[in-house]
TIFITI-558234 format. One line per 3 residues: number of its first residue (from 1); their letters; for each residue x, y, z of C-alpha. Coordinates in steps of 0.001 Angstrom, whole numbers, plus 500000, padded with zeros to 6 digits. Last residue first. Layout:
// TIFITI-558234
NUM	A	X:Y:Z ~ ...
***
This chain:
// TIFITI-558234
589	XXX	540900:542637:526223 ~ 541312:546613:526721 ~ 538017:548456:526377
586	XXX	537658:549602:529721 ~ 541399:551003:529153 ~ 542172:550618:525671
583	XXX	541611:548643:522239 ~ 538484:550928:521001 ~ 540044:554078:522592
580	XXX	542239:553814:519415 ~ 539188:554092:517322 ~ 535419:554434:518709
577	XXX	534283:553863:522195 ~ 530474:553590:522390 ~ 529159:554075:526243
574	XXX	526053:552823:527895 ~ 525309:554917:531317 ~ 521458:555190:530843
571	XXX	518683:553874:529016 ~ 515468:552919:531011 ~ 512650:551885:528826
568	XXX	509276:553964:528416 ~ 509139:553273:525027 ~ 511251:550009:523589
565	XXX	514700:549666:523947 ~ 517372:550668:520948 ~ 521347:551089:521887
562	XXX	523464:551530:518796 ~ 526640:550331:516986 ~ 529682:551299:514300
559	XXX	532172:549770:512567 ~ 535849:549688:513504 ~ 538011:549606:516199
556	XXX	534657:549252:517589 ~ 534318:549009:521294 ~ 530195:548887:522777
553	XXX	530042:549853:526437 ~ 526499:548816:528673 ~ 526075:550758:531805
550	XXX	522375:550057:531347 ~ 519682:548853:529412 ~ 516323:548688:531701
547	XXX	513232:547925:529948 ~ 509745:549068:528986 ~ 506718:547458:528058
544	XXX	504693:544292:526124 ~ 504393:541011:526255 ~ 501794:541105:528542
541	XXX	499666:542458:525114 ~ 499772:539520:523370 ~ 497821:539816:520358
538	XXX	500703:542183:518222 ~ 502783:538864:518627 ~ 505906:540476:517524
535	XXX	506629:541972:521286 ~ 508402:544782:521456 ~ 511867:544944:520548
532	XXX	514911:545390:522523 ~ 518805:546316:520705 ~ 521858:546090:522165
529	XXX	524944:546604:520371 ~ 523070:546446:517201 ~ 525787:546202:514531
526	XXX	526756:548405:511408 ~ 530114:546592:509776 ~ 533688:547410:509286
523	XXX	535923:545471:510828 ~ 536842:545077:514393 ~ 534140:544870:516813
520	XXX	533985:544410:520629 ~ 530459:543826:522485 ~ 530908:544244:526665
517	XXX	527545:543836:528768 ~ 526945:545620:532216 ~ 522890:545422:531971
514	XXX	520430:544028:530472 ~ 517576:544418:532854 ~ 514609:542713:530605
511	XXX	510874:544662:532316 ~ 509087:543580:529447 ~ 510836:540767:527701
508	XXX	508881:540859:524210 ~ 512001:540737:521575 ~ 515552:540542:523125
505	XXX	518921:541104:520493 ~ 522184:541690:522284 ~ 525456:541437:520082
502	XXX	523621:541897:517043 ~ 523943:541234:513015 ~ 527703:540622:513338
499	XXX	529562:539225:515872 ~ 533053:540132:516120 ~ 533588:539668:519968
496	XXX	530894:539504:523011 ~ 531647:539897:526511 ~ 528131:539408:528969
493	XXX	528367:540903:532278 ~ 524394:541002:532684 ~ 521647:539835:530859
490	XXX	518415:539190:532889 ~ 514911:538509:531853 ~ 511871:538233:534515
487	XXX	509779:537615:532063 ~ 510279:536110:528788 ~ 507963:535935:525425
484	XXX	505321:533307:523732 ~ 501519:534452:523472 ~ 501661:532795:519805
481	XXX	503565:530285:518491 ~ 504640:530033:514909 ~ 508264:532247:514803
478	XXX	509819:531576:518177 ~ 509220:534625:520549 ~ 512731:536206:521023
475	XXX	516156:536081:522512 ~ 519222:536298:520817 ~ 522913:536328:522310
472	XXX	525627:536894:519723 ~ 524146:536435:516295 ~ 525851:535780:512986
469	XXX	523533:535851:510480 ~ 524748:539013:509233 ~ 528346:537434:508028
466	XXX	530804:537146:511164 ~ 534512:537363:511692 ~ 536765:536668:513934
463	XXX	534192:535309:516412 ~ 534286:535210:520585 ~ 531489:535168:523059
460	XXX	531988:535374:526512 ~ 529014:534449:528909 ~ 529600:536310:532387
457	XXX	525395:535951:532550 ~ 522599:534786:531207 ~ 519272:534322:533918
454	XXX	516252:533656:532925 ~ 512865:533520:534539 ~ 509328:532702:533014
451	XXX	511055:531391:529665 ~ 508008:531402:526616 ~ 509761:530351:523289
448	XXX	512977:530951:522015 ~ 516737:531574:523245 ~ 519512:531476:520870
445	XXX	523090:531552:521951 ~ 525792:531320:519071 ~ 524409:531741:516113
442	XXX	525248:531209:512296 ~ 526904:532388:509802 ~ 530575:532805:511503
439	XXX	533332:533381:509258 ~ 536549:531795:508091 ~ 535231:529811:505345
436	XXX	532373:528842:507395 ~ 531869:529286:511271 ~ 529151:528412:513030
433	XXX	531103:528222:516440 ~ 534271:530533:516974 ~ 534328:529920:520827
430	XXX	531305:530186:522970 ~ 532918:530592:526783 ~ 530507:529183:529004
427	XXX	530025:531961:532595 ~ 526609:531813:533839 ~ 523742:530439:531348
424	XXX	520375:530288:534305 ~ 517296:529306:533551 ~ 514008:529138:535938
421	XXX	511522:528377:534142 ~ 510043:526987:530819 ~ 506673:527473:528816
418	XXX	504906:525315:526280 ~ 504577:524846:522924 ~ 508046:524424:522664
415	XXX	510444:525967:525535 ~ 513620:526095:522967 ~ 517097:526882:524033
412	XXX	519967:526884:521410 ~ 523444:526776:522430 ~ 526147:526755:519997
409	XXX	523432:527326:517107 ~ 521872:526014:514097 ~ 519318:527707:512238
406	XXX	521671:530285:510751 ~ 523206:527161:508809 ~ 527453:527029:509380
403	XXX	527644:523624:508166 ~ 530471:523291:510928 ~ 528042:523881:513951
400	XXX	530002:523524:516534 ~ 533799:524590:516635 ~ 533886:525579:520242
397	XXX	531211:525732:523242 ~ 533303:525294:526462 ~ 531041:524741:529649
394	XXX	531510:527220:532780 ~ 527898:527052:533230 ~ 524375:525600:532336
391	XXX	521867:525661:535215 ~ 518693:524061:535459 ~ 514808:524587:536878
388	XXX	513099:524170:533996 ~ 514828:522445:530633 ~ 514263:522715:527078
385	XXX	516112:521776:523711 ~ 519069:521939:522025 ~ 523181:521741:523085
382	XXX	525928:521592:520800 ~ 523835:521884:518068 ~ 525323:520685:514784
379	XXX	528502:519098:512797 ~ 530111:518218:516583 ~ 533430:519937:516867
376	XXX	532961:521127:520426 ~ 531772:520508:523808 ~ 534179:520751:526603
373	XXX	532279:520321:530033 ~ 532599:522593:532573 ~ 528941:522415:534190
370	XXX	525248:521098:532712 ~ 523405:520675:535633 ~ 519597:519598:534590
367	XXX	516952:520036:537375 ~ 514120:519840:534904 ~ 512331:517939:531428
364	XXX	508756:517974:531453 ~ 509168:517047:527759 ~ 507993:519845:525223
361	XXX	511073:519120:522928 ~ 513442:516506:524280 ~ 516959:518313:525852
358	XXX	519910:517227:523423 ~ 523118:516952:524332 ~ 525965:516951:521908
355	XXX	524277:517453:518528 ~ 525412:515902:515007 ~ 528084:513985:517013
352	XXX	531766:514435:517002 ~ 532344:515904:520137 ~ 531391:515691:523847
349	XXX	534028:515835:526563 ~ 532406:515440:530187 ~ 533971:518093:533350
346	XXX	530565:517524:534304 ~ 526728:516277:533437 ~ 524455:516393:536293
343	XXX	520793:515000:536139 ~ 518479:515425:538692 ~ 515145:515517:536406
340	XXX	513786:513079:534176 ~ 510188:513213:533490 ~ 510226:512218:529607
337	XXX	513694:513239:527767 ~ 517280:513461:527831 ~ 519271:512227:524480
334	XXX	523171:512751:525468 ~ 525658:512698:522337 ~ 523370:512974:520115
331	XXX	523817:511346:516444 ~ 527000:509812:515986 ~ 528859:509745:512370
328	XXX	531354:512418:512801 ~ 533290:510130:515383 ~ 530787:510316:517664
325	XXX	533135:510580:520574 ~ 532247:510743:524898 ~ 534660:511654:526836
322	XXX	534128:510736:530560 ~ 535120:513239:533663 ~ 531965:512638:534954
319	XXX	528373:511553:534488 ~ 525494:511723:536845 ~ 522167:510027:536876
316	XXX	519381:510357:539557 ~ 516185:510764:538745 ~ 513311:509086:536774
313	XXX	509390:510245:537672 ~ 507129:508272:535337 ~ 505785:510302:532520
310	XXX	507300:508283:529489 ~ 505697:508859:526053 ~ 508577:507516:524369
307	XXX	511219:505274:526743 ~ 513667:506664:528998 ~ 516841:508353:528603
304	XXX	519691:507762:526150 ~ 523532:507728:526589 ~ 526107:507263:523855
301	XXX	523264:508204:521056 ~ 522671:506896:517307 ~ 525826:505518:515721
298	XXX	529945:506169:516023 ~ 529863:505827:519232 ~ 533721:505704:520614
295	XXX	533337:506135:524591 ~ 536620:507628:525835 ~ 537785:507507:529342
292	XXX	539616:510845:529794 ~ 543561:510936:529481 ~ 546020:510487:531890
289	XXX	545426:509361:535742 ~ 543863:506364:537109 ~ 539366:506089:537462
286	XXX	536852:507618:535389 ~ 533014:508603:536350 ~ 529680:506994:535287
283	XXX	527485:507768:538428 ~ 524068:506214:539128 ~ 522666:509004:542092
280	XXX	522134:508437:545600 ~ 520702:512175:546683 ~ 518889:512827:543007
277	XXX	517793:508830:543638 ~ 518682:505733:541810 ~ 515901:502801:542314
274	XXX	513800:503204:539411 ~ 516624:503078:536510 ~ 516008:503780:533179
271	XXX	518566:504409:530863 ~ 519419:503537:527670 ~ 522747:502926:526519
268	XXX	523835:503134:523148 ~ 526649:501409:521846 ~ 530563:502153:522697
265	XXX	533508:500917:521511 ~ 535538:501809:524200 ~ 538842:503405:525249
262	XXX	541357:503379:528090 ~ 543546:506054:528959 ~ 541912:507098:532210
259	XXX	540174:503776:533441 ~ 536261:503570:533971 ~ 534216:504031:537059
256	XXX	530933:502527:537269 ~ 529656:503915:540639 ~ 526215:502634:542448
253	XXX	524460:505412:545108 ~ 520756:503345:544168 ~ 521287:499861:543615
250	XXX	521622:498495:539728 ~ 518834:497060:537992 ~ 518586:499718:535354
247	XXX	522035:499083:534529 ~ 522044:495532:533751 ~ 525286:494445:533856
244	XXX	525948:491224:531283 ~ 528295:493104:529497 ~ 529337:496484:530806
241	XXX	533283:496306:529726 ~ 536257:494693:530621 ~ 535661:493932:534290
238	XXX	538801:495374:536315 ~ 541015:493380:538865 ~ 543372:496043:540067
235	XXX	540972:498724:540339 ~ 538903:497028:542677 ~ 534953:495641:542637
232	XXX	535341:494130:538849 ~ 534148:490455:539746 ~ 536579:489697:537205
229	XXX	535306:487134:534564 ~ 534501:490536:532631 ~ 538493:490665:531879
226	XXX	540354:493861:532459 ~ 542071:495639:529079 ~ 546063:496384:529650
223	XXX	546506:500626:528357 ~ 550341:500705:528298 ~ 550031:503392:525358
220	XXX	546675:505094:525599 ~ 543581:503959:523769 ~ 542761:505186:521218
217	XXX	541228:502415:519248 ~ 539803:499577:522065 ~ 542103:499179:525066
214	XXX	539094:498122:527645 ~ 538973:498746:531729 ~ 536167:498460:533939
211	XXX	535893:499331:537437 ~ 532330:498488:539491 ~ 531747:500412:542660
208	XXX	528475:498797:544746 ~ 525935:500599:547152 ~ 526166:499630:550589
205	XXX	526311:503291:552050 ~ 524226:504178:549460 ~ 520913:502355:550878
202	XXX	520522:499262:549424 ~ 517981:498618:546879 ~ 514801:497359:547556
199	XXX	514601:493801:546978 ~ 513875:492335:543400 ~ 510149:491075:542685
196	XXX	510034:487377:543202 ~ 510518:485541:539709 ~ 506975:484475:538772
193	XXX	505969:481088:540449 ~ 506492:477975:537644 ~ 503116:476403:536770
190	XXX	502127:473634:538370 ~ 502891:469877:537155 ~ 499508:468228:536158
187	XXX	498436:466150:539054 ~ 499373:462540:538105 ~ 496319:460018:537482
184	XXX	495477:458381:540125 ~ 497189:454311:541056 ~ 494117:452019:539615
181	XXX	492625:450369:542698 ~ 494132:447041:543837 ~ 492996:444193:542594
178	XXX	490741:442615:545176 ~ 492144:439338:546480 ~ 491287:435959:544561
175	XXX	488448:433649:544952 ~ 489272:430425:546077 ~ 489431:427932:543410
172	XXX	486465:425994:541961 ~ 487428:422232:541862 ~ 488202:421619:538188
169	XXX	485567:421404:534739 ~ 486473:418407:532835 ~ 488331:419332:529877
166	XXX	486139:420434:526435 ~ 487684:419160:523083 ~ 489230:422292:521332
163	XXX	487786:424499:519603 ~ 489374:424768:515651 ~ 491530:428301:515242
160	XXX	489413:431353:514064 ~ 491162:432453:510878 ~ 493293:436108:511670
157	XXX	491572:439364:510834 ~ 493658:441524:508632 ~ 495107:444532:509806
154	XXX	493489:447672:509555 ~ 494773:449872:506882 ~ 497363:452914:508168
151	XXX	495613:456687:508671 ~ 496264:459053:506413 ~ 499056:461414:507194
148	XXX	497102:464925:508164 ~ 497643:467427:505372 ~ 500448:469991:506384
145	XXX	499588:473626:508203 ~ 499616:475733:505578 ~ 502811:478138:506025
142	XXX	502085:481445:507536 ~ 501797:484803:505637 ~ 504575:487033:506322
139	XXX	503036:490166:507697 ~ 502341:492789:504789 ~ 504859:496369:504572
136	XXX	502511:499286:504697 ~ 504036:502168:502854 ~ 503101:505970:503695
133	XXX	505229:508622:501642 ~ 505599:511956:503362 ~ 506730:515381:501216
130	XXX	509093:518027:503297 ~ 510165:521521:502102 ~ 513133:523406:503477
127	XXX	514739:526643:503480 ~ 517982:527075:504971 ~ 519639:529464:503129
124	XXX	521890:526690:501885 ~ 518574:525118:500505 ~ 517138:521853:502731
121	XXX	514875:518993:501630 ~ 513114:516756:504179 ~ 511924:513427:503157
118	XXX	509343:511962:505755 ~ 508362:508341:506146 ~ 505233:506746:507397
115	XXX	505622:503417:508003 ~ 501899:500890:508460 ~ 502769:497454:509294
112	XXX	505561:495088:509485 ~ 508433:497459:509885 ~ 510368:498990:506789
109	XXX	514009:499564:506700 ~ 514989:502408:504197 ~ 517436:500544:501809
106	XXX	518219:502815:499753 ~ 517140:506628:499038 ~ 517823:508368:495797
103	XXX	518415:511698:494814 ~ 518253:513593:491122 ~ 519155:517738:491654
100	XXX	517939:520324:488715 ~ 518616:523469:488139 ~ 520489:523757:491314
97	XXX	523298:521101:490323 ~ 523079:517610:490005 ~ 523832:514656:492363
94	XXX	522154:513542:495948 ~ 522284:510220:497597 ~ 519652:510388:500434
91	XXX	520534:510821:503721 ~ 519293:508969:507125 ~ 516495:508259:509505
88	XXX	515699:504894:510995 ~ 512958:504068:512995 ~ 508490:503327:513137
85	XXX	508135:506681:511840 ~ 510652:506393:509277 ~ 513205:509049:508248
82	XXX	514416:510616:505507 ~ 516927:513727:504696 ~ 517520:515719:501123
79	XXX	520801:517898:501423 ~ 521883:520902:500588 ~ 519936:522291:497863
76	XXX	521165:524629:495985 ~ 520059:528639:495922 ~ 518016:528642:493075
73	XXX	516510:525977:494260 ~ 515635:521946:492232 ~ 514751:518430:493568
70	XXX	514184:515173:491960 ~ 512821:511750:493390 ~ 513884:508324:494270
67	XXX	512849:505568:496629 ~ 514075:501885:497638 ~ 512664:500060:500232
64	XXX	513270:497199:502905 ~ 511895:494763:504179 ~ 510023:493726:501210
61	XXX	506482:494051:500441 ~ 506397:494327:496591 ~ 506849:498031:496325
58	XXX	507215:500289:493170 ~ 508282:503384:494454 ~ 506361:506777:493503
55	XXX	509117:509384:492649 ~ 509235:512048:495255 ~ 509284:515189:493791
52	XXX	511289:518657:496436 ~ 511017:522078:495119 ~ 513189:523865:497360
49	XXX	511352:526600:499439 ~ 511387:530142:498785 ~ 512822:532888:501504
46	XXX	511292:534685:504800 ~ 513455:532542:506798 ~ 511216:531386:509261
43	XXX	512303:529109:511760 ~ 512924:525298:512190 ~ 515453:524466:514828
40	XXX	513654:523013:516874 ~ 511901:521231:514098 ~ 513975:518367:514237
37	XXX	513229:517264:518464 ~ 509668:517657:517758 ~ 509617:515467:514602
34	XXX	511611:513058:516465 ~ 509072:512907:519421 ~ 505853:512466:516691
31	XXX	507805:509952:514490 ~ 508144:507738:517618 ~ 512176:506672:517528
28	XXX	512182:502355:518002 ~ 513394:501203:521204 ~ 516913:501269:522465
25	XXX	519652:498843:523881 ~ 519418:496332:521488 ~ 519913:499189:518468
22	XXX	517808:499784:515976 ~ 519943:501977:512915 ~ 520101:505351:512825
19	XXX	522248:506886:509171 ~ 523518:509885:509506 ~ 521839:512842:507099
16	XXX	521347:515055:510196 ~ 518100:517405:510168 ~ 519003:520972:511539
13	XXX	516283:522454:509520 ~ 515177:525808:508069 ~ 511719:527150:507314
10	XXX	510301:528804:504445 ~ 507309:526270:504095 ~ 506750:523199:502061
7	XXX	504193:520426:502474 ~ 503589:516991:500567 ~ 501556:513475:500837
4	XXX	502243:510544:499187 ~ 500169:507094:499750 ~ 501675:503102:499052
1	X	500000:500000:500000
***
């Protein structure tokens, strides 16, 4: 059974073209959640979309399917991406030029039943159109159940022999004992009892420490694997690797500590576990000296969180000083979604996925540490999504993005449909992300949605360059929800180099204090220094009113800036330094 269906908009995409195959250790992607978690970073672009023809396929019912199609933009198009409801996403083939593109998809898995896959074209400006082709792949049909044997002729009967002559009849003999009665019929074995439900967990105090060591590819020099044979409870007898541990059965206040220098070939672990607590948490930590454990995951996720659709409360995970490596192929470094909360990610290495961690879209996702971690050199996001109640800080954003799109960003937080609280980004360093040929394209911290308190502050953002869609710090409604926009909004302390459309941008954040912020510039270009709009939901009047912009200092060697708030706002003790005074004194870096 085969349907098509089509859309298009002007909106851009941060779709990967990896390939995501099943994995043992996690179920199938629900088309709704991954939709979600792509359109994040969908937002208008006010240009065309490509022209995107999907070519019918003839299917016969196979496991798999082939499909092809054409696509044309003035501008190019980038990439065509699929993916399948019931899993798998990846890239289709793609050869031509702008006039005209041909592309072709192979071997999409299909599930017995009814798959509904997406294509997703993208222009360089970030445009995209999508078109939906719904394939139901048959069950196998059973094999007919074989015709009975037929049943074997009766024997035939024997000749009756001659009777013989009659003996005299004997003495009667004494009757014989009762037989006894037939022995009963065996009770039919019972079934077996369930396994008994496992025993509460220990408290922490009693809660094991497993070491593991493994040599896989780059691993240090000397590294000597452990053996899973060990019992793995010391250092000096190590288990290899987490075979046969089941992590979701493990006692609250457990420790899985793996050796410096050692390396893994890593699959995706999903998490679940009942009996950890935000007090006695599941830990994944490192053990020796030298180099940072290093997980090598070269598909889907390193570490993934519950199950689709899941509203039980989960808590209690922390990972440290780990180093976790897509190797350009990976898709998310960290996948959190459903109810977790209590989750603290530290002094962690994250590179070489499309995104590093990635916060579920509209998920009741909160109490989320995110604190110095190096996150760089992964082809998208380095982090996306929402989160109440968290804190981000002292993290290293460098070298993400490498496509460069303005829809991707170092950082970029997204409340949904919904509304988030309680934020805080204190002191990351954002470090020549989006950058392409030299120059940044794209943005660095982007904030959208409805945030009911948040807090960015001692952020330092550095560029050499930067094209016009190179943002600093941006925060606005996001593009197709309405009665969206920020309250209780702070910006403060914030140094910003070489960024080009704004340094400061905040749409509908009545009563925004942004305040004490440093934006340095040094070519020639016209930049907002700080610039407030009102809101662009004309609807939503509490959205609406004055700000405070304050002791604010914009440095341009070269170029020029300006200070904008809306009516009513506060706007007093910002400075523009011009020239040599550019490089000195307050403006001295």
């Amino acid at each position: 059974m085969l349907a098509l269906a089509a859309c298009g908009g002007s909106d851009g995409t941060s779709t990967t073209g990896e390939s995501l195959s099943s994995d043992s250790s996690s179920e199938i992607l629900d088309s709704a959640r991954r939709e979600t978690a792509l359109a994040y970073s969908w937002a208008a672009s006010g240009q065309s979309a490509p022209v995107l023809l999907v070519t019918a396929p003839s299917y016969t019912g196979t496991a798999t399917v082939t499909i092809r199609g054409t696509a044309r933009d003035d501008r190019g198009v980038t990439r065509i991406t699929w993916f399948n409801d019931r899993g798998g996403i990846g890239q289709a083939t793609l050869s031509g030029t702008a006039s005209g593109y041909t592309w072709v998809a192979t071997s999409i898995p299909l599930a017995v039943g009814a798959n509904v896959i997406k294509f997703v074209a993208e222009d360089a400006n970030g445009s995209w159109t999508m078109e939906t082709v719904n394939l139901t792949r048959p069950a196998t049909a059973p094999a007919p159940a074989p015709a009975p044997a037929p049943a074997p002729a009766p024997a035939p009967a024997p000749a009756p022999a001659p009777a013989p002559a009659p003996a005299p009849a004997p003495a009667p003999a004494p009757a014989p004992a009762p037989a006894p009665a037939p022995a009963p019929a065996p009770a039919p074995a019972p079934a077996p009892a369930p396994a008994p439900a496992p025993a509460p967990a220990p408290a922490p105090g009693g809660a094991p420490t497993y070491y593991f060591s493994d040599c896989q590819t780059g691993a240090a020099t000397g590294c000597l694997p452990g053996s899973n044979a060990n019992v793995g409870t010391s250092a000096q007898y190590p288990k290899q690797n987490l075979a046969g541990i089941n992590v979701n059965a493990l006692p609250a206040g457990t420790r899985l500590l793996f050796a410096r220098g050692g390396s893994w070939n890593h699959s995706t672990i999903r998490l679940d576990n009942r009996n950890v607590t935000a007090a006695a948490p599941l830990t994944f930590d490192s053990y020796g000296s030298g180099n940072l454990p290093v997980f090598r995951t070269p598909a889907n996720f390193g570490f993934e969180f519950g199950g689709f659709g899941n509203r039980d409360d989960d808590r209690g995970y922390t990972f440290r000083n780990i180093k976790l490596d897509g190797v350009g192929t990976g898709q998310w470094g960290f996948w959190l979604r459903g109810m977790l909360r209590d989750v603290i990610i530290e002094n962690v290495e994250i590179t070489g996925f499309y995104t590093a961690i990635e916060l579920q879209g509209n998920d009741p996702i909160s109490h989320i540490t995110v604190r110095n971690n190096n996150i760089h050199r992964n082809r998208g996001n380095g982090i996306i999504g929402n989160a109440s109640d968290s804190l981000f800080e002292g993290n290293t954003f460098e070298n993400n993005n490498a496509v460069g799109s303005t829809f991707v960003h170092g950082v970029y937080l997204s409340s949904g449909n919904g509304a988030i609280s309680n934020v805080v980004f204190r002191n990351n360093r954002f470090v020549r992300n989006s950058i392409v040929g030299g120059i940044c394209t794209g943005g660095n911290l982007t904030v959208h949605g409805r945030v009911n308190g948040l807090t960015i502050e001692g952020n330092t953002i550095l560029q050499d360059n930067a094209s016009e869609g190179c943002w600093g710090i941006s925060i606005s409604p996001y593009a197709t929800y309405a009665n969206q926009g920020f309250s209780s909004l702070v910006v403060r302390n914030n140094n910003i180099v070489n960024v080009g459309n704004c340094a400061v941008c905040v749409t509908a954040a009545p009563g925004a204090i942004v305040e004490g912020n440093k934006s340095w510039l040094n070519f020639a270009r016209g930049q907002s220094t700080i610039r407030l709009n009102e809101s662009e939901e004309t609807s939503d009047g509490d959205l609406r009113g004055p700000a405070t912009v304050r002791n604010n200092l914009a440095c341009y060697t070269s170029g020029s800036g300006s200070f904008t708030a809306p009516s009513g706002s506060t706007i007093t003790g910002n400075l523009t330094r011009t020239g040599a005074a550019a490089s000195t004194d307050a403006c001295a870096r």
